[in-house]
C-alpha positions as CSV (number, residue, x, y, z in Angstrom):
1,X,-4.1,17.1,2.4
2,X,-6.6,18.0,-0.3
3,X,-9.6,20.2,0.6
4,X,-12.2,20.4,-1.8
5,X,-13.6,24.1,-3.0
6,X,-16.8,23.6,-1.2
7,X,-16.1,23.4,2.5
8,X,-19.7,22.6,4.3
9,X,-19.2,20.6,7.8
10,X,-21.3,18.3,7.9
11,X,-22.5,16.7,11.3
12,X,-23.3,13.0,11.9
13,X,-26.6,11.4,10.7
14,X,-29.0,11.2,13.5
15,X,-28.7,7.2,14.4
16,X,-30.9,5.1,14.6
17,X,-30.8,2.7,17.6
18,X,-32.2,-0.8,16.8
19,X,-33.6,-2.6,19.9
20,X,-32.0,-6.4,20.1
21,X,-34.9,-7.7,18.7
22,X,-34.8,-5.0,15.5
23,X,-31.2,-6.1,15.2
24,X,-31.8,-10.0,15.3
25,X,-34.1,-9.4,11.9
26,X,-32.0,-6.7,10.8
27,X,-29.8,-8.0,7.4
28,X,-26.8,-6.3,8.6
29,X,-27.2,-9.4,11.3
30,X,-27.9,-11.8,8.7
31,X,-25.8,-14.8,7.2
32,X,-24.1,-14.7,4.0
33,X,-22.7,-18.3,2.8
34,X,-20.0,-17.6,-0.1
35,X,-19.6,-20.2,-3.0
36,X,-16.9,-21.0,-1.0
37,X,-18.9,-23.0,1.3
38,X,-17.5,-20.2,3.8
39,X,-20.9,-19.1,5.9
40,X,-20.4,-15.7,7.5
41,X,-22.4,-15.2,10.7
42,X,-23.3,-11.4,9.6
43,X,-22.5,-9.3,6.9
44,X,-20.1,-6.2,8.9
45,X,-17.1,-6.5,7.4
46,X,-13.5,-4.8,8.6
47,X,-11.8,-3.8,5.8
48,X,-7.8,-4.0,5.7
49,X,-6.1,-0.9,7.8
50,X,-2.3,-0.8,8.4
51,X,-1.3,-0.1,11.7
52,X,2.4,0.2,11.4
53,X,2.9,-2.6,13.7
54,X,4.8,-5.0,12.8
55,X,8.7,-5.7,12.6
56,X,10.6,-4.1,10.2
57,X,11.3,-7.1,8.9
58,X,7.7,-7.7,8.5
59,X,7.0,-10.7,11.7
60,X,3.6,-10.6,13.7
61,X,4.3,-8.8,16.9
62,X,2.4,-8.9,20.5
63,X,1.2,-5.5,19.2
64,X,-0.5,-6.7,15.7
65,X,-2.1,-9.7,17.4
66,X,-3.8,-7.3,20.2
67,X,-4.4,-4.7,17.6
68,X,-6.8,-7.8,15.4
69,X,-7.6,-9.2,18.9
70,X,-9.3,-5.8,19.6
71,X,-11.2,-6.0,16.9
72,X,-12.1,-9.6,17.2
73,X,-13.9,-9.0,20.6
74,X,-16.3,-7.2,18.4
75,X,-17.0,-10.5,16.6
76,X,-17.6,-8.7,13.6
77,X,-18.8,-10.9,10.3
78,X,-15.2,-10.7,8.7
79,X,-11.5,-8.9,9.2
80,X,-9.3,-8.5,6.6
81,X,-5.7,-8.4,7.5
82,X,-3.8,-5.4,6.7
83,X,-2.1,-5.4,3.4
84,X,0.6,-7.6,3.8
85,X,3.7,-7.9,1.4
86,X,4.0,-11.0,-1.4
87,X,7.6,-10.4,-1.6
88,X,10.7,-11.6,0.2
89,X,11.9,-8.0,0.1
90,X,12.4,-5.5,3.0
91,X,9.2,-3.2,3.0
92,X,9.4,-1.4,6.6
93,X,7.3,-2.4,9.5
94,X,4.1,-3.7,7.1
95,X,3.4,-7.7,7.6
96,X,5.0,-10.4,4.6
97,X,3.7,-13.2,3.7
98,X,6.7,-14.1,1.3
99,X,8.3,-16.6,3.2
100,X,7.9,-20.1,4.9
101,X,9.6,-17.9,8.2
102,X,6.6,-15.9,8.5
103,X,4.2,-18.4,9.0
104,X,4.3,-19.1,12.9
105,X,3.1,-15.3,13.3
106,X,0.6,-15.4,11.4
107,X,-0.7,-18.8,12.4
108,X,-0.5,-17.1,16.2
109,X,-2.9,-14.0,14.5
110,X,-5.6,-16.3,13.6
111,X,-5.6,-18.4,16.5
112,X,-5.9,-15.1,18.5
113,X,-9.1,-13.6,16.0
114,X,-10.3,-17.1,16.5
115,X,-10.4,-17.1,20.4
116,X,-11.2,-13.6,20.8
117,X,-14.3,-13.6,18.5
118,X,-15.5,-17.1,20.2
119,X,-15.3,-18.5,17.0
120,X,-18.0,-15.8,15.4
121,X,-15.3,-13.6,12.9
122,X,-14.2,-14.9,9.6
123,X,-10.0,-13.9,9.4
124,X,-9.1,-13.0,5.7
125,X,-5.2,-11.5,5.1
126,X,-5.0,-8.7,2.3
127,X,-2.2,-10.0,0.1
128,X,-0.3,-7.1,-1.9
129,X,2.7,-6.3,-4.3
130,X,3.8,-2.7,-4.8
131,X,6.6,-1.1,-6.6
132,X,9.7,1.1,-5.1
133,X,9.2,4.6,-4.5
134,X,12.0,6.9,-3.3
135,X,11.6,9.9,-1.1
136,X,11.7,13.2,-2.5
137,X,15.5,14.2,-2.9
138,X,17.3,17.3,-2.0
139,X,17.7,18.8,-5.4
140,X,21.5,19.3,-5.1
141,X,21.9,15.9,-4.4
142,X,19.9,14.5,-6.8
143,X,21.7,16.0,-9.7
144,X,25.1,15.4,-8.3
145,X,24.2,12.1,-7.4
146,X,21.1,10.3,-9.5
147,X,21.1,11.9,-12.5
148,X,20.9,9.7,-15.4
149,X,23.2,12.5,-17.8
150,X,22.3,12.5,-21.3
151,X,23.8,14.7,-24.6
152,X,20.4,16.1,-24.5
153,X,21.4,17.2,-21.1
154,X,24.0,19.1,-21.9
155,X,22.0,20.8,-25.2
156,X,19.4,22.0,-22.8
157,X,21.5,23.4,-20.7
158,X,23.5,25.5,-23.5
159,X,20.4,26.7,-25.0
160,X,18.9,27.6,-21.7
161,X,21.9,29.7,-20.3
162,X,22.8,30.5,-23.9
163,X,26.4,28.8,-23.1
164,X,27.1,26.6,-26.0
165,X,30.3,25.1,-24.3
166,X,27.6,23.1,-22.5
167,X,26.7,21.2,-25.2
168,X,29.9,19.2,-25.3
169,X,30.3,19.3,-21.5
170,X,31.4,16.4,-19.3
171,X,29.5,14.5,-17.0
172,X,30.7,16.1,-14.1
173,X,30.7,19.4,-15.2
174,X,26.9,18.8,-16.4
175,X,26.2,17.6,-13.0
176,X,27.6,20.8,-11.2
177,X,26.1,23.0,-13.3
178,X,22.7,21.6,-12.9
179,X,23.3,21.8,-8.8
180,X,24.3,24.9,-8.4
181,X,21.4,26.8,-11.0
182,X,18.0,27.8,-9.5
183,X,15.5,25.4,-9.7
184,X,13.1,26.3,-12.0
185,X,15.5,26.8,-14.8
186,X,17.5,23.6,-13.8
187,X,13.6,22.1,-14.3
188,X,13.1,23.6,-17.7
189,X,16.2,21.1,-18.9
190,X,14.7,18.1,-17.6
191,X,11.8,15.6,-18.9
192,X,8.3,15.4,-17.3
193,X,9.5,12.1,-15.5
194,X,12.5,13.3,-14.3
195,X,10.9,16.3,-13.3
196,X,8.8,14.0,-11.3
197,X,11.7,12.4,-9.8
198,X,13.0,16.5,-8.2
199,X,9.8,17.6,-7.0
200,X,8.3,14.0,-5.4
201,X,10.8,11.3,-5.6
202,X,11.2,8.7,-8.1
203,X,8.2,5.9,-8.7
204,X,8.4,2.9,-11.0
205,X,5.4,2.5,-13.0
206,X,3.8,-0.6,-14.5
207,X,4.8,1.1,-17.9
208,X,8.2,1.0,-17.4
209,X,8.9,-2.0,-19.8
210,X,12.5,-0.8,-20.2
211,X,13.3,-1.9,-16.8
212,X,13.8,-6.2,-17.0
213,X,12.0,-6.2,-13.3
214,X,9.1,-4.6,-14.7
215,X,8.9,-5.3,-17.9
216,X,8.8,-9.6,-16.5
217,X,6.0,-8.7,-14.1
218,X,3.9,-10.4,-15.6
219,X,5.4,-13.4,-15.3
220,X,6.5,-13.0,-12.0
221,X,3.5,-12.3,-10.0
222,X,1.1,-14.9,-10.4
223,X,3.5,-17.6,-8.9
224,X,4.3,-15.0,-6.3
225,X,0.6,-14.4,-5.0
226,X,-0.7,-17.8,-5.4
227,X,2.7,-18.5,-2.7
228,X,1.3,-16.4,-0.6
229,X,-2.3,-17.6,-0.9
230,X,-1.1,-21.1,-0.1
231,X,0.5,-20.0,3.2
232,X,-2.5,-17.9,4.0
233,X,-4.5,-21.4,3.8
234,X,-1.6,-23.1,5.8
235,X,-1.4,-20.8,8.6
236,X,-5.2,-21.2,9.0
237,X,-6.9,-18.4,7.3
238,X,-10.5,-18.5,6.3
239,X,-10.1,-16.7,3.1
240,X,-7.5,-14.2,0.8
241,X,-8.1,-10.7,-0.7
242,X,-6.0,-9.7,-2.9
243,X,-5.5,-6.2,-3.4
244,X,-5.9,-4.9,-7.1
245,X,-6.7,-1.3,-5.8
246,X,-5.1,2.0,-5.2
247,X,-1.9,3.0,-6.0
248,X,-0.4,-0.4,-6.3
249,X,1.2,-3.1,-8.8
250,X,-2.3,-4.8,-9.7
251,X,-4.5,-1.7,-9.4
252,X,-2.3,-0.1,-12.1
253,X,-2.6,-2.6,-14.1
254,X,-6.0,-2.5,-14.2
255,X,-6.0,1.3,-15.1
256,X,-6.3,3.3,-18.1
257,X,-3.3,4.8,-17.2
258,X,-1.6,1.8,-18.3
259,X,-0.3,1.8,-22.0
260,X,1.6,-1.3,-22.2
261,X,1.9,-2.6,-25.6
262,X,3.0,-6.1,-24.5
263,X,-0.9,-8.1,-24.0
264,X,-0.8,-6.7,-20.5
265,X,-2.3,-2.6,-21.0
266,X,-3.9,-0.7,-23.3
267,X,-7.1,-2.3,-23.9
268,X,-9.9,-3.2,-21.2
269,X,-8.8,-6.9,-21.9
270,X,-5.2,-6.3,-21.8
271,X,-5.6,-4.7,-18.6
272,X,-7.3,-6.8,-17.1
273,X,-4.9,-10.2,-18.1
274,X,-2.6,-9.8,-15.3
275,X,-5.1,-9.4,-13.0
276,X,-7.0,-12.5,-13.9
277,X,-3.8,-14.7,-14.4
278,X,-2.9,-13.7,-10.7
279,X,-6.5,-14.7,-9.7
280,X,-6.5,-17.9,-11.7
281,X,-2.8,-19.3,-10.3
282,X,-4.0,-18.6,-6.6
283,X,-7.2,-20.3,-7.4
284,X,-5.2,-23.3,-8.7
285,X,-3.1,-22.8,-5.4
286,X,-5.8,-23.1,-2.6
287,X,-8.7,-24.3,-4.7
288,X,-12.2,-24.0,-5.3
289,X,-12.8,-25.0,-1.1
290,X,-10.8,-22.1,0.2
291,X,-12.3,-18.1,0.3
292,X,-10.6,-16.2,-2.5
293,X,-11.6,-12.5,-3.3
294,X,-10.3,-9.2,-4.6
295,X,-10.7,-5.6,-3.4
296,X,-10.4,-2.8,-6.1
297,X,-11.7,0.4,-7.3
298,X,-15.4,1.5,-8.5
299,X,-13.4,4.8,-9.7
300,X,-9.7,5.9,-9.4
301,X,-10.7,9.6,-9.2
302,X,-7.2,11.1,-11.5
303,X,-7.4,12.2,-14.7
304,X,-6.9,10.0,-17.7
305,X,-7.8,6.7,-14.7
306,X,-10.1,3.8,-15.0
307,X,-13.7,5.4,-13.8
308,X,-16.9,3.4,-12.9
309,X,-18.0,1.7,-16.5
310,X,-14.4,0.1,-16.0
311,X,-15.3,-1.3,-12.9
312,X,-18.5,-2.0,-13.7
313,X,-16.1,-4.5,-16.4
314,X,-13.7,-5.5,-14.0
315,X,-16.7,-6.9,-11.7
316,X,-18.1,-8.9,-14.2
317,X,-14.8,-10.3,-14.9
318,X,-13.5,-11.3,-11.8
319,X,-17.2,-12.8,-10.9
320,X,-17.0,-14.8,-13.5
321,X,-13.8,-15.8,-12.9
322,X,-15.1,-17.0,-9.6
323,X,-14.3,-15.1,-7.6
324,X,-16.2,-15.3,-3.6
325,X,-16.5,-12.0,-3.1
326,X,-15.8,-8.0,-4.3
327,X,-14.9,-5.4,-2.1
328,X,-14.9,-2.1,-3.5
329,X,-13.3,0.8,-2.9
330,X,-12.6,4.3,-4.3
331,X,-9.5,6.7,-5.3
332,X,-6.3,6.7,-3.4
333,X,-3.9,7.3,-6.0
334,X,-0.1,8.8,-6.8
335,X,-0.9,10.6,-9.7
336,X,-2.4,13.2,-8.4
337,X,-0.7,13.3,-4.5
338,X,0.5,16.4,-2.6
339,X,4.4,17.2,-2.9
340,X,6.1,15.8,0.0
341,X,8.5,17.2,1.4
342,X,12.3,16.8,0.9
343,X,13.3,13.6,2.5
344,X,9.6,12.4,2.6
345,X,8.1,10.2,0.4
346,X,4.6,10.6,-1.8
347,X,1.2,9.8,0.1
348,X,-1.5,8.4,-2.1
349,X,-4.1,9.9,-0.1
350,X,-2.9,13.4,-0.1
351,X,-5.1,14.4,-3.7
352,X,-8.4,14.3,-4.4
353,X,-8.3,11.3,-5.2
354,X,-7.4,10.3,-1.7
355,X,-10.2,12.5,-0.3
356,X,-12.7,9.9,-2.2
357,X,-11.4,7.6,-0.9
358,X,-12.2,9.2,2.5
359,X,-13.6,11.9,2.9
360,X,-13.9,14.4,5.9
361,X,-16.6,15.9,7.7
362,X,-15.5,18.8,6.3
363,X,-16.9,18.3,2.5
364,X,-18.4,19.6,-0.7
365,X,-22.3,19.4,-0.7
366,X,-22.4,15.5,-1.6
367,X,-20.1,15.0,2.0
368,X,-18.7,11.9,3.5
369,X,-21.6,9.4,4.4
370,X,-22.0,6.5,2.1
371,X,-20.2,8.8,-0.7
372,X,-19.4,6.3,-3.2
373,X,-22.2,3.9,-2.4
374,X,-23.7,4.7,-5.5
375,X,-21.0,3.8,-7.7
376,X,-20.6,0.8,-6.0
377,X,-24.2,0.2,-6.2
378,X,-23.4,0.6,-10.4
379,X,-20.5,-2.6,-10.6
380,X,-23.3,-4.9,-8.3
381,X,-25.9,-4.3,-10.7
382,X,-23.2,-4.7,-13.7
383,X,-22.7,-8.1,-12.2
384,X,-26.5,-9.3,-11.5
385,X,-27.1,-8.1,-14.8
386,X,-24.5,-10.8,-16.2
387,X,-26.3,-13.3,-13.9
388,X,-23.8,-13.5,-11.9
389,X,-24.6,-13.3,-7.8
390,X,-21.2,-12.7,-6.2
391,X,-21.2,-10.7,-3.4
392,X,-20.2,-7.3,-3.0
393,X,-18.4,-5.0,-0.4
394,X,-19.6,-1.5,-0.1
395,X,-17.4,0.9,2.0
396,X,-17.1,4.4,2.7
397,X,-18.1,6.6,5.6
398,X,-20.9,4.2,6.4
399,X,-20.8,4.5,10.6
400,X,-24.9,4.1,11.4
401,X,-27.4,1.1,11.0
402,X,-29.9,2.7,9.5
403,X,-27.6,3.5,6.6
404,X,-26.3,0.3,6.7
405,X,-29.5,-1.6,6.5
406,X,-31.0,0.6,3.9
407,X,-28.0,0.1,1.7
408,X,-28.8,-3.8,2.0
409,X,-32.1,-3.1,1.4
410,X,-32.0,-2.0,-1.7
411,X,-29.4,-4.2,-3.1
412,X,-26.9,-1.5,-3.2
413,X,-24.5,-4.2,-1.7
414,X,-23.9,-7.3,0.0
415,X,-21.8,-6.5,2.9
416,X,-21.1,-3.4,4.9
417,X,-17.2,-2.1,5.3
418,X,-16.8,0.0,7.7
419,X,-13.0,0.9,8.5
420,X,-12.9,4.2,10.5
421,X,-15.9,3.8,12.0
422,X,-14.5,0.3,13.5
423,X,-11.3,2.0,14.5
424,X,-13.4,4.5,16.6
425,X,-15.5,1.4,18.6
426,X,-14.0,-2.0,17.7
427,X,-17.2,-3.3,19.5
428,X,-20.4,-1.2,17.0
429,X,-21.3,-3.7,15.5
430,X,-21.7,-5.9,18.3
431,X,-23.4,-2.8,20.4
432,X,-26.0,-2.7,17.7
433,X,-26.3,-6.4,17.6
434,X,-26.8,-6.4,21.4
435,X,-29.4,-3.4,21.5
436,X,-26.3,-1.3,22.8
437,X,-26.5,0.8,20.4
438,X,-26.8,4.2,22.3
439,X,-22.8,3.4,24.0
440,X,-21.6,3.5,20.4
441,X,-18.5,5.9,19.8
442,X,-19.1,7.1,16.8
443,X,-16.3,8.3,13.9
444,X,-16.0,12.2,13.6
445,X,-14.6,11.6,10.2
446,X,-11.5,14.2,11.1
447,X,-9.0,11.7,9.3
448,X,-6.8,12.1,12.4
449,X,-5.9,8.3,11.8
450,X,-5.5,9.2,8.3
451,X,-2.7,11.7,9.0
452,X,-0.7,9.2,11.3
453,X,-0.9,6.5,8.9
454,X,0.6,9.1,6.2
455,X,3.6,9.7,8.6
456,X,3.6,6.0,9.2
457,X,3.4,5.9,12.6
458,X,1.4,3.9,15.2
459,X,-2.6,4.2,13.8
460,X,-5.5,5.1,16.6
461,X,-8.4,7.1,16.9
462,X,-8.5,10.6,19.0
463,X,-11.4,10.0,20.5
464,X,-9.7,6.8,22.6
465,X,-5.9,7.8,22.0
466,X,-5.6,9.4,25.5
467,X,-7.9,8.0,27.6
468,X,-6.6,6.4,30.7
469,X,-3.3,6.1,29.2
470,X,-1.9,5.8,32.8
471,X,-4.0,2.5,33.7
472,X,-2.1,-0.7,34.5
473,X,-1.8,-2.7,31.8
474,X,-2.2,-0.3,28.7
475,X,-0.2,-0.6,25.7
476,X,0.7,3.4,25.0
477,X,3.2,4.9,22.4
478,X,4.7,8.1,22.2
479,X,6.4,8.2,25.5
480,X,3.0,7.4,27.3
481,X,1.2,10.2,25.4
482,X,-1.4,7.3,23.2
483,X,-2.6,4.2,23.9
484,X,-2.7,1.9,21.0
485,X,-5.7,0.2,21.7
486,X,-9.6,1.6,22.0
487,X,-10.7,1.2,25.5
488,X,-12.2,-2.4,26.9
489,X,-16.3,-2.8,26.7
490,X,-17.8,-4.8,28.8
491,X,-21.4,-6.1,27.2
C-alpha cells in the first residue's frame, strides 16, 4: 500500500451534531428532483462498494440482499449497487447483469432496498465492463510456458551472454535458456510490456488494437451496456450508473493514456466517443423517463493520465449529453499499482493513485477529509458555467455534517457520497436526520476494508466486525471470527 512521504495522523474533525430541527432545514436533508422526473428524498448518497458476495457465477445471494438491506434501513437518498459485470463472462463472485438468468436476483435486491428503506432510498446498479488481467506468474513458468518467442528473442539473448549460437536457437532452447538465467538479465532481453507481464501479470489495454476483441470494442460495448440498462429498468431499478472511472474499459478510454489512432483515443474528442456512444445507446435503451448517470474521475492521479481540465471536459460533455447525474471520483489506477505477489493479481488501489482515491488517516499535510472536493468542486462549475445544471456527486472522506452541509453550501456539489463512512454506521445519515447524531460510529479512515477488498474477501468494518459475533442469528465469516453485517440500531 502506498504511503505518502509526509506521514501526519490526523484525527477526526470535531462533529457537529445537528438537533432534528437543524437537520429538517439542513440541505443534506433536502430533495433533489433529477431531469429524470426521479425526486430523491435527500441528497446522502451510497456510492458503489463490492462486497465479494455474490456467486461465482455472479447470482444475488441471501448475503448481497442483507448486505443492501443493511444499508437500506438507513434510508439513505440513494445506493448504488456494486459494480456489476455487462458481460456473459465468468468474473468471480462480483454481480452480472449480462443475462436474462440474472434478473430474478436482482429484482429480489430491489424489492428488499425498497421494503427496508419504507420506500425512502432510491436503488441505482453500477453497470461495468473491464478487461482480463492475469496474476503475476512464476517467472520460470512464464518463459517456459507464455512466452510469445521472437528472432529478437534469441538476438538478445546472444548479445547479452555474448553466446552467438543463441541467435539461431530454437524455440525450446530459447525458452530454457530464459528459465533457467537470473532475473534481471533474463529482464534486460525482454520489452517494457512484457516486462510488465514477469513482474505484475499480464493486462490488456484499450490500446491493444492488434487484438480483434479489442480492437472491435467499440463496437461491441454500446449494445452490451444499453442490455444491461434495459434489465436494470426491468428488474425494477430506479436508475443506472455506469462506470467510466478507475482502472476500467470506459475509464481508459477516457484517459490520456489512450493513443488509439482509430476515432476512439488520442484527442479529447476521440476519447471521449466511446464513452458517449455507450451513453447514447443506453439512453435509447431505457429512455429519457428512466435515471441514467455516469461515475468517473475529476483526476486519475498517474503520470501521463487525464487530470482535472479533462474532467472539467468530460462533465460538460456528458451533461450535455443528458445525462441525470455525475458522480465523481478520484485515482485508483493500474499504472502505477504495487507489485503483487507471485500468484496474485495487480490492485488498483495499491499506488498513489489509489491513496487519492482514499486516503488514510495517516496523510500528507492536505489529509483525508473532503481531499478531492476541490477538484470536484472545478468539473461543477465547468458545467454551470456551460449552463448546464446537472447534478453532481462529491465523495471522498466526507464522514461529518458540518462538512457535508458546507460543501452544499457553497455549491461545491450536489450530493454527498459517503462510502466508508456508511460502511462504518449504515444508519449516519438517518442518526443525523433523527437528531441521533451523537450514537454515530464514525470511519477511522484505517482502510482496513480497503485491504480486505484487495484480497477479495468478505468486505466489513473493524469497528463492528467482531462485535457480538456469537449472538443468535448473526451472519459471521471466517470461521465465526467477523460478522458481515454492522450491528442493528434501533431509532
Amino acid at each position: 500500500m502506498y504511503k505518502p512521504k509526509e506521514r501526519i495522523r490526523h484525527p477526526l474533525p470535531p462533529p457537529v451534531i445537528p438537533t432534528a430541527d437543524d437537520a429538517q432545514r439542513a440541505r443534506l436533508f433536502s430533495p433533489l428532483t433529477l431531469a429524470s422526473g426521479l425526486t430523491l428524498h435527500e441528497r446522502t448518497w451510497v456510492p458503489a462498494m463490492v462486497p465479494w458476495r455474490a456467486t461465482d457465477e455472479g447470482f444475488v445471494t441471501d448475503r448481497v440482499l442483507a448486505w443492501y438491506e443493511r444499508f437500506a434501513q438507513g434510508e439513505p437518498g440513494v445506493i448504488v449497487v456494486e459494480a456489476t459485470g455487462i458481460r456473459d463472462v465468468p468474473s468471480g463472485p462480483l454481480l452480472r447483469i449480462g443475462h436474462d438468468r440474472f434478473l430474478p436476483g436482482l429484482e429480489q435486491l430491489v424489492q428488499t432496498v425498497r421494503e427496508a428503506s419504507g420506500g425512502r432510498t432510491r436503488l441505482f446498479i453500477q453497470i461495468i465492463d473491464f478487461l482480463r488481467i492475469r496474476r503475476r506468474p512464476d517467472p520460470a513458468r512464464f518463459f517456459r510456458d507464455f512466452l510469445r518467442v521472437r528472432p529478437e528473442h534469441g538476438e538478445r539473448l546472444a548479445e547479452r551472454l555474448g553466446d552467438p549460437a543463441l541467435a539461431g536457437a530454437s524455440e525450446a532452447a530459447i525458452r530454457e535458456r530464459f528459465a533457467s538465467l537470473p532475473l534481471d538479465d533474463a529482464l534486460a532481453c525482454l520489452s517494457e510490456r512484457e516486462r510488465e507481464s514477469v513482474t505484475m501479470g499480464d493486462r490488456e489495454r484499450v490500446t491493444d488494437v492488434d487484438v480483434p476483441a479489442i480492437r472491435d470494442l467499440p463496437t461491441v460495448l454500446p449494445d452490451l451496456f444499453a442490455s444491461a440498462a434495459e434489465r436494470a429498468k426491468g428488474a425494477g431499478f430506479d436508475g443506472v450508473e455506469l462506470h467510466y472511472a478507475h482502472a476500467y474499459t470506459m475509464a481508459s478510454f477516457l484517459s490520456r493514456r489512450n493513443t488509439r489512432a482509430d476515432g476512439y483515443g488520442a484527442t479529447l474528442e476521440g476519447r471521449l466517443r466511446l464513452p458517449l456512444e455507450v451513453y447514447a445507446a443506453a439512453r435509447s435503451a431505457v429512455g429519457t423517463r428512466f435515471t441514467l448517470g455516469a461515475r468517473f474521475l475529476c483526476d486519475e492521479a498517474i503520470d501521463g493520465g487525464s487530470d482535472t481540465d479533462d474532467a472539467r471536459a468530460f462533465g460538460v460533455a456528458f451533461a450535455r449529453a443528458g445525462m441525470d447525474f455525475l458522480s465523481l471520483s478520484t485515482g485508483g489506477k493500474f499504472e502505477d499499482a504495487k507489485q503483487p505477489k507471485v500468484g496474485d493479481a495487480a490492485y488498483p488501489y495499491t499506488g498513489k493513485s489509489g491513496f487519492e482515491c482514499m486516503p488514510t488517516a495517516l496523510a500528507d499535510a492536505r489529509g483525508p477529509f473532503a481531499r478531492n472536493v476541490p477538484k470536484q468542486a472545478r468539473v461543477r462549475a465547468a458545467v454551470r458555467a456551460a449552463g448546464l445544471d446537472t447534478p453532481v456527486v462529491v465523495a471522498g472522506g466526507i464522514g461529518e455534517f458540518s462538512m457535508a452541509e458546507a460543501i452544499l453550501e457553497r455549491g461545491d456539489g450536489d450530493l454527498i457520497g459517503a462510502a466508508r463512512q456508511s460502511l462504518a454506521d449504515p444508519d449516519w445519515f438517518k442518526k443525523l436526520r433523527l437528531g441521533r447524531g451523537a450514537e454515530i460510529r464514525r470511519c477511522i479512515y484505517s482502510n482496513y476494508c480497503e485491504g480486505l477488498d484487495q484480497k477479495h474477501r468478505a468486505v466489513s468494518c473493524q469497528l463492528w466486525d467482531r462485535e457480538r459475533v456469537d449472538d443468535a442469528g448473526v451472519m459471521v465469516t471466517d470461521g465465526g471470527r467477523r460478522r458481515l453485517l454492522a450491528p442493528p440500531w434501533r431509532p
